[in-house]
C-alpha positions as a printed NumPy array, in Angstrom:
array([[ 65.427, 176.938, 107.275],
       [ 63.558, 178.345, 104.492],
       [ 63.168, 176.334, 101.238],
       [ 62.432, 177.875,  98.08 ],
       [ 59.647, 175.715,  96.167],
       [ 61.127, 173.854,  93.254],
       [ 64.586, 174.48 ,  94.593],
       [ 67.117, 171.607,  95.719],
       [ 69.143, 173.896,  97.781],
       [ 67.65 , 175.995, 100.538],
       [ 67.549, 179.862, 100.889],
       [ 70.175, 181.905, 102.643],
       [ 68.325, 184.384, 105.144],
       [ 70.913, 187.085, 105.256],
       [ 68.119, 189.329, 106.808],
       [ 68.323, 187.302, 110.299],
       [ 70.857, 190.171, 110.957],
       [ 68.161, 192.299, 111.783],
       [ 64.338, 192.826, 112.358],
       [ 64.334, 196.07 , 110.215],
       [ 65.771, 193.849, 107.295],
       [ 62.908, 191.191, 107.005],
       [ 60.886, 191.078, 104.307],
       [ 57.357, 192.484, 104.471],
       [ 55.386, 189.578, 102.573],
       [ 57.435, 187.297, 104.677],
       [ 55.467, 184.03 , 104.824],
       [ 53.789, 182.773, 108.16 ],
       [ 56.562, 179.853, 109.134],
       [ 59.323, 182.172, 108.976],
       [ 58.225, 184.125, 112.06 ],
       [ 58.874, 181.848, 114.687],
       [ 59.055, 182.42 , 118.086],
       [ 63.07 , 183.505, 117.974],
       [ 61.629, 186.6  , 115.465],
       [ 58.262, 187.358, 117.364],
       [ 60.396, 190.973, 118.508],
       [ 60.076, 191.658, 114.718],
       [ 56.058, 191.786, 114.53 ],
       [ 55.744, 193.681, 117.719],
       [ 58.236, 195.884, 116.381],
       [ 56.563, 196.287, 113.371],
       [ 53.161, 196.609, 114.842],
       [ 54.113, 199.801, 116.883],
       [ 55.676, 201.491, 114.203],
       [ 53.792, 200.188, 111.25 ],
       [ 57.155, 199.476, 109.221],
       [ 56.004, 195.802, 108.162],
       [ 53.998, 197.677, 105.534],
       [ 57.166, 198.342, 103.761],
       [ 59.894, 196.551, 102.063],
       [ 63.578, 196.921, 103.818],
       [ 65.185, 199.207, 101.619],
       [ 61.903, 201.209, 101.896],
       [ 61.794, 200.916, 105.846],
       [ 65.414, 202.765, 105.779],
       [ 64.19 , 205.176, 103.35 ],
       [ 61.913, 206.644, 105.552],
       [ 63.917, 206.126, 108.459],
       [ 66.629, 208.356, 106.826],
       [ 63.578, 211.325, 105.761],
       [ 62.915, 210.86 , 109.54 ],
       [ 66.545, 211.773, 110.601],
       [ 67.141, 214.503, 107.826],
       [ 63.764, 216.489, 109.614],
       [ 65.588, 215.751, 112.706],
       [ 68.403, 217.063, 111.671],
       [ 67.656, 220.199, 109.691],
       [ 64.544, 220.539, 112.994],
       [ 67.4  , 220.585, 115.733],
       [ 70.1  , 222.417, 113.639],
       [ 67.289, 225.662, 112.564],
       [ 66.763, 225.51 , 116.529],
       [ 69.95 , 225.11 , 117.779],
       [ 71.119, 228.463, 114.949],
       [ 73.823, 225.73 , 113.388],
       [ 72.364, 225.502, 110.135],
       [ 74.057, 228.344, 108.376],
       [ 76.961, 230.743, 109.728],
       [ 75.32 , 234.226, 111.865],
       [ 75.821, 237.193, 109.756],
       [ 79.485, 238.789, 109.712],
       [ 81.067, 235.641, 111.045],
       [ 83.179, 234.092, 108.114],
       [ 83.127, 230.46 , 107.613],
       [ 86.52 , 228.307, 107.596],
       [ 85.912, 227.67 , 103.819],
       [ 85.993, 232.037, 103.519],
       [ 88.773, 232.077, 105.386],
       [ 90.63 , 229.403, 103.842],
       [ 89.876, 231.261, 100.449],
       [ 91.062, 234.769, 101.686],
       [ 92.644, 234.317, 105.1  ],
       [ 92.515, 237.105, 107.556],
       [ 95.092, 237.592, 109.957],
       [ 93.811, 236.78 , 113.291],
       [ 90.332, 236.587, 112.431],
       [ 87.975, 236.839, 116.107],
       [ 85.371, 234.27 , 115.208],
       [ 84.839, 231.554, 112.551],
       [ 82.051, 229.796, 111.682],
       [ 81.659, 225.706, 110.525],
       [ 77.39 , 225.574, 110.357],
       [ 76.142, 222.383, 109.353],
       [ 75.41 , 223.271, 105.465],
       [ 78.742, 224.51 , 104.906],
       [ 80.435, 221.702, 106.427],
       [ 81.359, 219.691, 103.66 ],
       [ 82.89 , 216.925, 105.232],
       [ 79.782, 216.733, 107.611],
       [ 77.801, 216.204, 104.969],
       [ 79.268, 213.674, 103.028],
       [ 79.626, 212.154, 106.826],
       [ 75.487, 212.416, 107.479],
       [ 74.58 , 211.054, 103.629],
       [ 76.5  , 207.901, 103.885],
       [ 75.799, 207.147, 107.375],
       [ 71.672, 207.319, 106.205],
       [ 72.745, 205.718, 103.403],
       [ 74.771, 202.473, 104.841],
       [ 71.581, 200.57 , 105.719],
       [ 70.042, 201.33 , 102.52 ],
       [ 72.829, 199.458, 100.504],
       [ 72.87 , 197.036, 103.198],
       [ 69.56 , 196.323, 102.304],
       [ 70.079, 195.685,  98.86 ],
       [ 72.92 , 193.638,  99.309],
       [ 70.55 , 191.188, 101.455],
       [ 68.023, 191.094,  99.196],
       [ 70.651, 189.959,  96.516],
       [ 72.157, 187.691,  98.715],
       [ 68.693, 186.12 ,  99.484],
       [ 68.499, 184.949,  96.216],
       [ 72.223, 184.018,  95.196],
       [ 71.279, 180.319,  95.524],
       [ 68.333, 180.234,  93.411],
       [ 70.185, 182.027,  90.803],
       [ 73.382, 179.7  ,  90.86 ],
       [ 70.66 , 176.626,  90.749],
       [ 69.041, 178.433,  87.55 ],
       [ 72.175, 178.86 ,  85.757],
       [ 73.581, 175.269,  86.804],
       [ 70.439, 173.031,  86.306],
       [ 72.1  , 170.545,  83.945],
       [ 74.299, 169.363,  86.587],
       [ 72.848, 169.82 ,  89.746],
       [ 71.943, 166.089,  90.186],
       [ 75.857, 165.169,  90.65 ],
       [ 76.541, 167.888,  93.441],
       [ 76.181, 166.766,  97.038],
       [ 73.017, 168.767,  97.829],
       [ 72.937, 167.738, 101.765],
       [ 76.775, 168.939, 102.105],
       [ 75.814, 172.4  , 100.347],
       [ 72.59 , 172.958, 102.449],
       [ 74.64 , 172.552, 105.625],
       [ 76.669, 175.207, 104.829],
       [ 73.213, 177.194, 104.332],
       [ 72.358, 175.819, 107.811],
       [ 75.755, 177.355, 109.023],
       [ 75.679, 180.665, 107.768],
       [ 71.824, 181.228, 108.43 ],
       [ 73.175, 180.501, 112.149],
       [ 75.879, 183.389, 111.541],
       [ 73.371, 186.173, 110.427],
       [ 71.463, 185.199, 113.1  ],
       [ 73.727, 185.318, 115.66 ],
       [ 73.814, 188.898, 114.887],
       [ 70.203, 189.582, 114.822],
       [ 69.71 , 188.241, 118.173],
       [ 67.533, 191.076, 120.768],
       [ 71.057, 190.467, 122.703],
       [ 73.511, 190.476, 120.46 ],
       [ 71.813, 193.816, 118.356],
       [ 71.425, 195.611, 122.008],
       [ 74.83 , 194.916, 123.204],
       [ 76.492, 196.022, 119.395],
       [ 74.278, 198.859, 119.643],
       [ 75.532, 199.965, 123.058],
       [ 79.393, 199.069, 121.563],
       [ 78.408, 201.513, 118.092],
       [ 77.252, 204.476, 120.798],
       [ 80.508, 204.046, 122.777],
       [ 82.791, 204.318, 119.43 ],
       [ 80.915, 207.133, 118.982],
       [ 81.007, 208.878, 122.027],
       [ 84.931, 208.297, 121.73 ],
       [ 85.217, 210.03 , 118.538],
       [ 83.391, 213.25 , 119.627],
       [ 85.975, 213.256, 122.283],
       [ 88.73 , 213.086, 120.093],
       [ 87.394, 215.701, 118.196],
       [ 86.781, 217.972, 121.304],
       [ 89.971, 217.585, 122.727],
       [ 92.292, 217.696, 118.994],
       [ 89.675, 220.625, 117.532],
       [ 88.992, 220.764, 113.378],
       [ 90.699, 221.135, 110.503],
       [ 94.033, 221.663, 112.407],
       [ 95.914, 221.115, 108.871],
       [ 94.597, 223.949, 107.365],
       [ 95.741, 227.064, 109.298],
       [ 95.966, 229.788, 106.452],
       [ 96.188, 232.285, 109.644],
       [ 98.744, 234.09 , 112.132],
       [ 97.036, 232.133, 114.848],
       [ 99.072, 229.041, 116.287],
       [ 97.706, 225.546, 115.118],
       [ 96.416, 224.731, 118.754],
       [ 94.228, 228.386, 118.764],
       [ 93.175, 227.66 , 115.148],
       [ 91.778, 224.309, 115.784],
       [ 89.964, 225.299, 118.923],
       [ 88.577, 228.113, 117.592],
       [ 86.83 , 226.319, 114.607],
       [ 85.742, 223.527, 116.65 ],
       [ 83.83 , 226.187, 119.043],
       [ 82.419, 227.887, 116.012],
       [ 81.539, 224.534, 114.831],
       [ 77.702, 223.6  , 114.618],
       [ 78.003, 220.224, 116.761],
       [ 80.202, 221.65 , 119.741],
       [ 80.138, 220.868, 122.885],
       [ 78.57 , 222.726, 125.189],
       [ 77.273, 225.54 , 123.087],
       [ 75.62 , 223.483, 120.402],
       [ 74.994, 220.514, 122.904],
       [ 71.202, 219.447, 120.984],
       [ 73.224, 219.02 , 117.719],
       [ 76.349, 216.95 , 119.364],
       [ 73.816, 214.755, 120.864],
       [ 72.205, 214.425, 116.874],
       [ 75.697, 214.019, 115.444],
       [ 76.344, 211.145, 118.706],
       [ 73.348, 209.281, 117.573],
       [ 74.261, 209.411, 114.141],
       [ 77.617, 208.256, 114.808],
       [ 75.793, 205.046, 116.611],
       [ 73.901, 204.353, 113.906],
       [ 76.335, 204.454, 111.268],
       [ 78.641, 201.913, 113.225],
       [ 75.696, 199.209, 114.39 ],
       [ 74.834, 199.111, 110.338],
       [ 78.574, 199.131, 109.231],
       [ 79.378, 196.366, 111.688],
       [ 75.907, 194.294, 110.566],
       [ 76.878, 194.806, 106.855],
       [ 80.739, 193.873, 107.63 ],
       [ 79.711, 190.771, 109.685],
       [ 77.241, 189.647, 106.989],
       [ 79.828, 190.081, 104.145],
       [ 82.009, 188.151, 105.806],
       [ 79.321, 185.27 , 106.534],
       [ 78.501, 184.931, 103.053],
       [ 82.09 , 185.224, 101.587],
       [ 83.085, 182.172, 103.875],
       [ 79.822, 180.53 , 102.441],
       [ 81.01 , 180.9  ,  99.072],
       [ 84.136, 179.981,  99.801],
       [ 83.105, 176.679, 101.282],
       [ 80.357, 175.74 ,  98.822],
       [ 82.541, 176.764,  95.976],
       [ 85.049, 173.404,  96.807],
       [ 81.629, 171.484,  96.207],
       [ 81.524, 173.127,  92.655],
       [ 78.436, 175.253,  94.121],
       [ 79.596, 178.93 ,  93.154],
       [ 79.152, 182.   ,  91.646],
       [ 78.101, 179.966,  88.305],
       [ 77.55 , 181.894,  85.05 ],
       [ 74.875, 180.764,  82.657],
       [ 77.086, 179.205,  79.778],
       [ 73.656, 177.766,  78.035],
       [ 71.44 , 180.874,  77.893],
       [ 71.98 , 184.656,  78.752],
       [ 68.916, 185.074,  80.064],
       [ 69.449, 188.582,  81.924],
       [ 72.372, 190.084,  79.84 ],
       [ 74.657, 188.929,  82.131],
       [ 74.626, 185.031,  81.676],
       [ 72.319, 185.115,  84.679],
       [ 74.533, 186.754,  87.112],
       [ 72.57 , 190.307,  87.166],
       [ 71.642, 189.696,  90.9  ],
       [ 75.44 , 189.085,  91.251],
       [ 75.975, 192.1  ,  89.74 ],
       [ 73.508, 194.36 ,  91.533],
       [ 75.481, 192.933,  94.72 ],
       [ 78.638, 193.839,  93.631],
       [ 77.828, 197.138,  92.571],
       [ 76.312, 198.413,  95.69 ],
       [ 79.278, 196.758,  97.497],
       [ 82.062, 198.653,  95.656],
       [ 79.65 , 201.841,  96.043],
       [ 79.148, 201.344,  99.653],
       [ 82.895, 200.367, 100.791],
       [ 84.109, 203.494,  98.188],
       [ 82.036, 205.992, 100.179],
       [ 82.513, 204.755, 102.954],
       [ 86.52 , 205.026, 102.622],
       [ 85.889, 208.714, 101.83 ],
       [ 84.286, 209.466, 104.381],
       [ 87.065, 208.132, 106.598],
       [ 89.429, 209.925, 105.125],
       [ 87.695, 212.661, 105.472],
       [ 87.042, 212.575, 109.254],
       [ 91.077, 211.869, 109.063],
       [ 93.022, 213.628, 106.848],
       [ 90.474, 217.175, 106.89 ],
       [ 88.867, 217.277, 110.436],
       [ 91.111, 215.516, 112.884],
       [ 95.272, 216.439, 112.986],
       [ 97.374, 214.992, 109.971],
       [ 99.854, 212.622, 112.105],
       [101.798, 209.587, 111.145],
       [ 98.561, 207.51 , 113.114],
       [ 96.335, 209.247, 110.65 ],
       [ 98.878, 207.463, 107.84 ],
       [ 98.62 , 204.221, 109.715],
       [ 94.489, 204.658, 109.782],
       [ 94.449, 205.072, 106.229],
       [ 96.269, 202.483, 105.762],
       [ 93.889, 200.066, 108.577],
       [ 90.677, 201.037, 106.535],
       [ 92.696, 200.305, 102.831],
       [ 92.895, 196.882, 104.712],
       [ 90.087, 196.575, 105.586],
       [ 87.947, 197.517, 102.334],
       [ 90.32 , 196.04 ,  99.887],
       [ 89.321, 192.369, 102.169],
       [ 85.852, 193.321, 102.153],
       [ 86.108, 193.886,  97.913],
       [ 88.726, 192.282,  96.684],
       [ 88.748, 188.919,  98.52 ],
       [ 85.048, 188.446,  97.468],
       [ 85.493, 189.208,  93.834],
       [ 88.643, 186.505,  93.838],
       [ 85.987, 184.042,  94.839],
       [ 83.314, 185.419,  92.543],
       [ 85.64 , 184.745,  89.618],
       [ 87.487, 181.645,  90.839],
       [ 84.093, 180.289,  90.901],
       [ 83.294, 181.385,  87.188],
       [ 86.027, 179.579,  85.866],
       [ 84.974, 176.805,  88.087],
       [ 81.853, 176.938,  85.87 ],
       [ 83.012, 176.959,  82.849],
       [ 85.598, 174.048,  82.96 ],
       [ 82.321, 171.923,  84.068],
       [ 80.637, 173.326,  81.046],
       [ 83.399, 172.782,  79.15 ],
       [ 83.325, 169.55 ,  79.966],
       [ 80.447, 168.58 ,  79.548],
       [ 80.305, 170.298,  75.92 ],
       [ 83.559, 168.153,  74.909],
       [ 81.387, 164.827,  75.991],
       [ 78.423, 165.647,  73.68 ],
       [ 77.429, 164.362,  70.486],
       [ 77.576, 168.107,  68.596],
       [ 80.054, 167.991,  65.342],
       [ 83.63 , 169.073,  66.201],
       [ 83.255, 172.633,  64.927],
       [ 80.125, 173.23 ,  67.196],
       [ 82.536, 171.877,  70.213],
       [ 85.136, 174.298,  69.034],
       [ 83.025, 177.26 ,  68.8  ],
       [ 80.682, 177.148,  72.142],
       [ 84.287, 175.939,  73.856],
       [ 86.108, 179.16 ,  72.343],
       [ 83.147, 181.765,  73.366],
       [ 82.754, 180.17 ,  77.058],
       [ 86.94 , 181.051,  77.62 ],
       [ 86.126, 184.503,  75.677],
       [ 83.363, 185.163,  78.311],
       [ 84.248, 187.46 ,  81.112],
       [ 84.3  , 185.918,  84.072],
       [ 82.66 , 188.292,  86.163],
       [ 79.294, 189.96 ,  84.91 ],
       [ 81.449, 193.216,  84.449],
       [ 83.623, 194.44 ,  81.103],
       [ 87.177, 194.395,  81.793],
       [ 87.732, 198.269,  81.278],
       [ 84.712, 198.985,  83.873],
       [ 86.809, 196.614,  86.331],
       [ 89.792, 198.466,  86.141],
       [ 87.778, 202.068,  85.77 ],
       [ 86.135, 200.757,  89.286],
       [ 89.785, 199.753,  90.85 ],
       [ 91.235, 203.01 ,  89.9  ],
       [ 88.164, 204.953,  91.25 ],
       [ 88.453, 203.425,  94.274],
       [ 92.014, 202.928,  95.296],
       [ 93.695, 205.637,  93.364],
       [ 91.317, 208.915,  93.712],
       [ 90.916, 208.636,  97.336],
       [ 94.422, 208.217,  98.41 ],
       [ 95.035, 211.175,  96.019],
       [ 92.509, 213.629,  97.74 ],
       [ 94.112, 212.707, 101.063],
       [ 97.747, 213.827,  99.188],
       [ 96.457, 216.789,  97.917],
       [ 94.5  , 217.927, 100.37 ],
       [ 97.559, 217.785, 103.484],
       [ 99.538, 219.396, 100.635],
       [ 97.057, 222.377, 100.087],
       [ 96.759, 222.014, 104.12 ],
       [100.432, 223.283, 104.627]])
């Protein structure tokens, strides 16, 4: 386990769930003989040059020339001339129109789909770099009374959820989630074969059944006629669920962690003494949180997407809305309770140890009164509930409006 020099409380290594997320000045002793994959891996494709979130960088540029390579190939870039797309025809519907186009440019949906799929290990990236140093910064911001908290207990808990991420990052484990993230995958272009796209919004004479099946054939990843670009889209569907499920897995590692070091009074601990980022030394908390709530957000719309404008509005579509408002609002919510539950842990021990000293009364008074005016999270309360409404509200209200305008 890695120990950061001058610290009492060793280092989480969040990027155990993966070779591509290890760091590229990593020191000597952390490549052990568990994580030798990672330098032969690197050596072949010179990635250890790089830092993680600069690794994925180029490993999205790579698929994008894929992408945009295959698709110019394959003609499913843009729609052939005198077809009409399904946005032209949901504009100014034609009858029974004989062919419609859905290229890959003027997919909307698609697009949104391919950005935050390149995207997911990005923000995964970040969030393990912040998580790297979460203990260091609660150490910083808590040094006056680190000598009375039971440092073997916390770093056990380290031990424990180092063993988590790296349960994950194991050549097994990664190969058999990888296999499991091609298989969802696969399953989902069959759904979408069999139900066609954008069954909802049939503007036309046709039936809903000849609708649907006509835009999925004129649709750039169909199977067969597009069959290059379905195998794309399939890999890109594999890749988006073997990140999702690292960056799910890894949340929930490190919210347990929190949760179980917090009842040691080892949290998400404000700086009470000194704001020495502009944030009472929580800006690393902050950067987490951010890409979090950015991440889950797009991915949610995305989803809904996929559900609500490609696949058939049903009352399972409902109840998979409802799944993946679950689902996110655990993966947000539940760690922001602890984030701030810890705060206030914080403060009561600053508090406390403010009413004990030998300052005059009115001093006491006045650092007491601006600790409980301090927000407890390093967010302002109307950004909070801008973020909440952004991401619970405006969602759901696409999916309304858009079955509405559907029918």
């Amino acid at each position: 386990m890695t120990e950061m020099p001058g610290y009492l409380v060793k280092q989480l290594q969040p990027e155990k769930i993966g070779i591509l997320f290890e760091d590229a000045n990593r020191s000597g002793d952390q490549v052990s003989a568990g994580n030798e994959q990672s330098t032969f891996f690197d050596g072949i494709f010179g990635l250890e040059k790089f830092r993680p979130r600069n690794r994925f960088l180029l490993i999205g540029a790579a698929w994008i020339v894929v992408l945009l390579a295959v698709g110019f190939c394959d003609h499913a870039l843009v729609a052939p001339q005198g077809v009409p797309t399904v946005i032209q025809v949901l504009i100014n519907p034609k009858n029974r129109p004989h062919e419609i186009s859905l290229a890959l440019l003027q997919d909307p949906i698609a697009i949104i789909a391919i950005s935050m799929t390149l995207a997911t290990p990005i923000l995964c990236a970040d969030q393990v770099r912040a998580i790297k140093i979460f203990n260091a910064m609660n150490e910083n911001n808590i040094a006056y009374r680190m000598h009375r908290l039971d440092i073997f207990a916390i770093n056990e808990h380290v031990a424990k959820a180092n063993k988590k991420f790296a349960m994950l990052g194991r050549p097994g484990s990664s190969a058999l989630l990888l296999g499991v993230s091609l298989a969802i995958s696969f399953v989902i272009d069959l759904f979408l074969n069999k139900w066609g796209l954008f069954a909802g919004w049939n503007y036309t004479s046709l039936s809903d059944t000849t609708w649907r099946k006509e835009v999925y054939r004129g649709w750039w990843a169909n199977y067969p006629e597009h069959l290059p670009m379905a195998i794309v889209l399939w890999l890109l569907g594999g890749y988006l669920f073997y990140f999702v499920s690292k960056q799910l897995w890894m949340g929930f590692a490190f919210a347990t962690y929190a949760r179980q070091t917090m009842l040691l009074d080892f949290c998400v601990s404000p700086n009470m003494r000194t704001n020495t980022d502009g944030y009472l030394g929580l800006r690393p908390l902050r950067h987490f949180m951010q890409t979090t709530y950015g991440s889950t957000l797009g991915h949610f719309t995305m989803m809904l997407g996929i559900l609500v404008v490609w696949l058939p509005f049903s009352v399972y579509t409902v109840l998979a809305v409802i799944a993946l408002l679950v689902i996110n609002l655990l993966v947000v919510i539940y760690p922001s309770v602890i984030a701030s539950s810890g705060a206030v842990i914080e403060k009561k021990q600053y508090v406390a140890s403010v009413a004990r000293s030998s300052r005059p009364r009115a001093d006491r008074d006045a650092v007491i009164e601006k600790v409980w005016t301090t927000p407890n999270l390093p967010f302002h309360l109307r950004s909070s509930f801008t973020a909440v409404t952004l991401y619970l509200l405006i969602p759901l209200l696409l999916a309304v409006v858009s079955r509405l305008l559907g029918k």
